[in-house]
LOVO-880456 format. One record per residue (C-alpha): x, y, z; residue number from 1. Coordinates in nm, 2 decimals, padded with zeros to 4 digits, always signed. Layout:
<margus>
((X, Y, Z), NUM)
...
</margus>
This chain:
<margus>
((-00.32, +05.71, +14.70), 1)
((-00.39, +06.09, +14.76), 2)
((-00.57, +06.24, +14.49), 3)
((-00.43, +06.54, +14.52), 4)
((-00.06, +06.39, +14.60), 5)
((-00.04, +06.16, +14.26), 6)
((-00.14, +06.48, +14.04), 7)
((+00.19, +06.62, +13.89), 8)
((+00.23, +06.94, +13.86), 9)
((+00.31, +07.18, +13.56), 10)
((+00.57, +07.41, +13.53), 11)
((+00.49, +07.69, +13.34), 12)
((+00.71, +07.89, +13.07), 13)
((+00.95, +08.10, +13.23), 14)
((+00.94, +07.90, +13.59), 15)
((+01.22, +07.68, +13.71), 16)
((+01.22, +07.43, +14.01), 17)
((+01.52, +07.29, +14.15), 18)
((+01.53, +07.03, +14.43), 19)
((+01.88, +07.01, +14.63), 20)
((+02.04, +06.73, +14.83), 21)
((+01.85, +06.87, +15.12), 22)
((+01.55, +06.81, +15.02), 23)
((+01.47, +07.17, +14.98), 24)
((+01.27, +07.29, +14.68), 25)
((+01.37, +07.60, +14.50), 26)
((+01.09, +07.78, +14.28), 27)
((+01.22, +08.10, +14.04), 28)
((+01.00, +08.28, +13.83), 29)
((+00.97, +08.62, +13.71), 30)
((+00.78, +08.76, +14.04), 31)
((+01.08, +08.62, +14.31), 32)
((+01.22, +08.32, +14.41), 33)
((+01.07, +08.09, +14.65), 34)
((+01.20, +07.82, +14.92), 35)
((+01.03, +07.52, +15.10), 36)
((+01.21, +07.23, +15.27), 37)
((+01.04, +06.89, +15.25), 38)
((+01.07, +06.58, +15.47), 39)
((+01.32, +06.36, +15.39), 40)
((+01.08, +06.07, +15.34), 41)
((+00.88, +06.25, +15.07), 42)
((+01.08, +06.20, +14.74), 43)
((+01.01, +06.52, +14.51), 44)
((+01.18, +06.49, +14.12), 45)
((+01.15, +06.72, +13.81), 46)
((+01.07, +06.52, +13.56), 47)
((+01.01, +06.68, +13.16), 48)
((+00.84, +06.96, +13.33), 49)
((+00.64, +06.84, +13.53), 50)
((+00.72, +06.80, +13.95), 51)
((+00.59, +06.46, +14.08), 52)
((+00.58, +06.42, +14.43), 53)
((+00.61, +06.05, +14.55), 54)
((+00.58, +05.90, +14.92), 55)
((+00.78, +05.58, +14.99), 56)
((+00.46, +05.38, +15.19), 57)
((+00.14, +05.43, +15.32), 58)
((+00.17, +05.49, +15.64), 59)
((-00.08, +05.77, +15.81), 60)
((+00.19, +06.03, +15.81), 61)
((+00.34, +05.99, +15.50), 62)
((-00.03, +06.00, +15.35), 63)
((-00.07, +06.34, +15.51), 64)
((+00.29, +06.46, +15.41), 65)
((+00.21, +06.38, +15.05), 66)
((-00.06, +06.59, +14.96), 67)
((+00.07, +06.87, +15.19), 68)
((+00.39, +06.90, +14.97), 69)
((+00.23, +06.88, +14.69), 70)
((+00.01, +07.18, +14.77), 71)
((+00.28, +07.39, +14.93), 72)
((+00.52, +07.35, +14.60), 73)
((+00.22, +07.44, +14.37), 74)
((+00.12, +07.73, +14.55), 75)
((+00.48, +07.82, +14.49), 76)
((+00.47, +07.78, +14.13), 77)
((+00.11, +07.98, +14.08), 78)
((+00.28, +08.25, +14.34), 79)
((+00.63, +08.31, +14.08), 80)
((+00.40, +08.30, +13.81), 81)
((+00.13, +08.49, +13.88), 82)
((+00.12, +08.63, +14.22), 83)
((-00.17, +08.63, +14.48), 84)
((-00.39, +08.91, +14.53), 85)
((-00.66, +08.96, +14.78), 86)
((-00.89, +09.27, +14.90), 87)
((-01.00, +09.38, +15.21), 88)
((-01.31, +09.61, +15.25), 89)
((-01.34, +09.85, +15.54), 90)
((-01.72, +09.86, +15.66), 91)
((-01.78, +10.11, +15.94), 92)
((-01.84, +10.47, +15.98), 93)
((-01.51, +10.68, +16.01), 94)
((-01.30, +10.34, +15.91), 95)
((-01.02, +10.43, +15.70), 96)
((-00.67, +10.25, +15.61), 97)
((-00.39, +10.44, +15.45), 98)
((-00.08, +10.27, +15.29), 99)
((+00.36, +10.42, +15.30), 100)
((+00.56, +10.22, +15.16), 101)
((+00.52, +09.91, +15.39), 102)
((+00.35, +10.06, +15.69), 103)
((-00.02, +10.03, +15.69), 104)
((-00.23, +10.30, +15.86), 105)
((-00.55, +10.18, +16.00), 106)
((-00.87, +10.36, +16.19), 107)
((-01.07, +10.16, +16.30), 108)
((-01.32, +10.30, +16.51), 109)
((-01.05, +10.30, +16.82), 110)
((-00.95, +10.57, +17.01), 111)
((-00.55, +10.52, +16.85), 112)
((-00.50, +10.42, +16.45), 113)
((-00.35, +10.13, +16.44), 114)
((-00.01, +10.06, +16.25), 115)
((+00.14, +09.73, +16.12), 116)
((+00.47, +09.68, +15.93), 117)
((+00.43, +09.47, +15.64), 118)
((+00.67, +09.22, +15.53), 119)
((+00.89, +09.33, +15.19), 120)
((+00.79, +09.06, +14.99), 121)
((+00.38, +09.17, +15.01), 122)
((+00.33, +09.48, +14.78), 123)
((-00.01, +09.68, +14.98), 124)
((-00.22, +09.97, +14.79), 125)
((-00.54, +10.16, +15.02), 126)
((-00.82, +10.28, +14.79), 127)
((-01.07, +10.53, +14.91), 128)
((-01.34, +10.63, +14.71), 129)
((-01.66, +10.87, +14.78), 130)
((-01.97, +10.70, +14.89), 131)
((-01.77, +10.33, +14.85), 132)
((-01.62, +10.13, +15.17), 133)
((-01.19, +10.20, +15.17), 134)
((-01.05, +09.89, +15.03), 135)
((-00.68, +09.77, +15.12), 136)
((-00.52, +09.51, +14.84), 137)
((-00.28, +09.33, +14.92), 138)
((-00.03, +09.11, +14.67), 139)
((+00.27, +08.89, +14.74), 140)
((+00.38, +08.54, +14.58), 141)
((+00.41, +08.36, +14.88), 142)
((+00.00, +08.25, +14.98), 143)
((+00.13, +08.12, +15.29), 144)
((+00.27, +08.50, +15.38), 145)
((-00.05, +08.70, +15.24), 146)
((-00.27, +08.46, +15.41), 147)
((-00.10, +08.51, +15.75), 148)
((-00.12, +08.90, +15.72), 149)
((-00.47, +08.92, +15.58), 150)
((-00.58, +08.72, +15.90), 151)
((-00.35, +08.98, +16.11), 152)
((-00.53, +09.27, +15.97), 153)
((-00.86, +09.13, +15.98), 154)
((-00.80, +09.03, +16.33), 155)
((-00.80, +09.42, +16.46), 156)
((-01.20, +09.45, +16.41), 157)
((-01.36, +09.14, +16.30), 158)
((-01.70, +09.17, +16.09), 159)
((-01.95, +09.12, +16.34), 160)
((-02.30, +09.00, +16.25), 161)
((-02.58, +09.26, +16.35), 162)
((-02.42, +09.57, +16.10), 163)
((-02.18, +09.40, +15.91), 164)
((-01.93, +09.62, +16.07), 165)
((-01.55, +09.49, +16.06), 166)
((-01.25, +09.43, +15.81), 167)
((-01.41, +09.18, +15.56), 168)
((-01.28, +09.03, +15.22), 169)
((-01.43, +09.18, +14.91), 170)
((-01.74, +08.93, +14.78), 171)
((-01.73, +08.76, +15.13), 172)
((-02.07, +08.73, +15.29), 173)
((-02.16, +08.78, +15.68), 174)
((-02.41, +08.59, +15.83), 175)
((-02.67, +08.86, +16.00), 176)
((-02.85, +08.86, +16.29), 177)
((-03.15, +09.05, +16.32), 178)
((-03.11, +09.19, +16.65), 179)
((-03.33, +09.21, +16.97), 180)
((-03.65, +09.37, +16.74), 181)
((-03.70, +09.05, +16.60), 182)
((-03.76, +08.86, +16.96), 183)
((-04.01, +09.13, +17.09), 184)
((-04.35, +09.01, +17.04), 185)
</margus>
């Protein structure tokens, strides 16, 4: 059995899940309402709340399936509940990131700033601060969504291991090089 399959999983105050004929799960909270369809094969019921998530034999794919739904509908219940919240840090000289509304302003060290439309359902805020790296946070209840633009915005200037240069998550740490001093003998 998949350990992380067989767990049920709680639904807190103020959360409902509902699954349709379809197969497709419904999660409302107070933060939005999300949707994710499920394979036919995996059985998913609400049971005194709780969400169990069954698979009907042990076949290699249904084994996979298992967990993976499992994981997707309780990141959708931690996402109505609470939302998901991650920061970026900008390290660089001259590196700055403005947010309006849902268009993010980014300089990155180019010779053009760089602009991305966010989604609606991801809320963004820039911070600057004197003598402190600008920091973009961005919040949403769908981790599927933040994840996908974090690794967009990220993907403009990577950190890159001799400075530390690049669009990095706040407490992440970069592997350094030393550089070409340290083969000179």
């Amino acid at each position: 059995m998949s350990r992380i399959g067989k767990a049920p999983i709680a639904i807190p105050a103020g959360v409902t899940v509902t699954v349709d004929k379809d197969n497709v799960v419904t999660v409302k909270g107070k933060n939005g309402e999300l949707r994710q369809a499920v394979n036919p094969d995996i059985h998913v019921a609400v049971e005194d709340n709780h969400v169990v998530v069954t698979r009907p034999s042990d076949d290699r794919e249904h084994r996979a399936q298992h967990g993976l739904y499992r994981a997707l509908i309780n990141n959708m219940v931690i996402g109505v509940h609470e939302r998901y919240r991650k920061e970026m840090e900008l390290v660089g000289v001259g590196y700055r990131a403005a947010a309006t509304g849902q268009v993010l302003e980014l300089a990155l060290g180019y010779s053009h700033a760089i602009y991305l439309k966010l989604p609606p359902e991801i809320k963004v805020e820039a911070k600057s601060e004197r003598n402190k790296n600008p920091l973009i946070i961005l919040e949403s209840d769908d981790k599927q969504l933040l994840g996908q633009v974090c690794a967009k915005i990220r993907s403009f200037r990577k950190p890159e291991p001799y400075k530390g240069k690049g669009i990095k998550f706040v407490g992440e740490i970069i592997r350094r090089k030393s550089g070409k001093k340290a083969g000179a003998k």
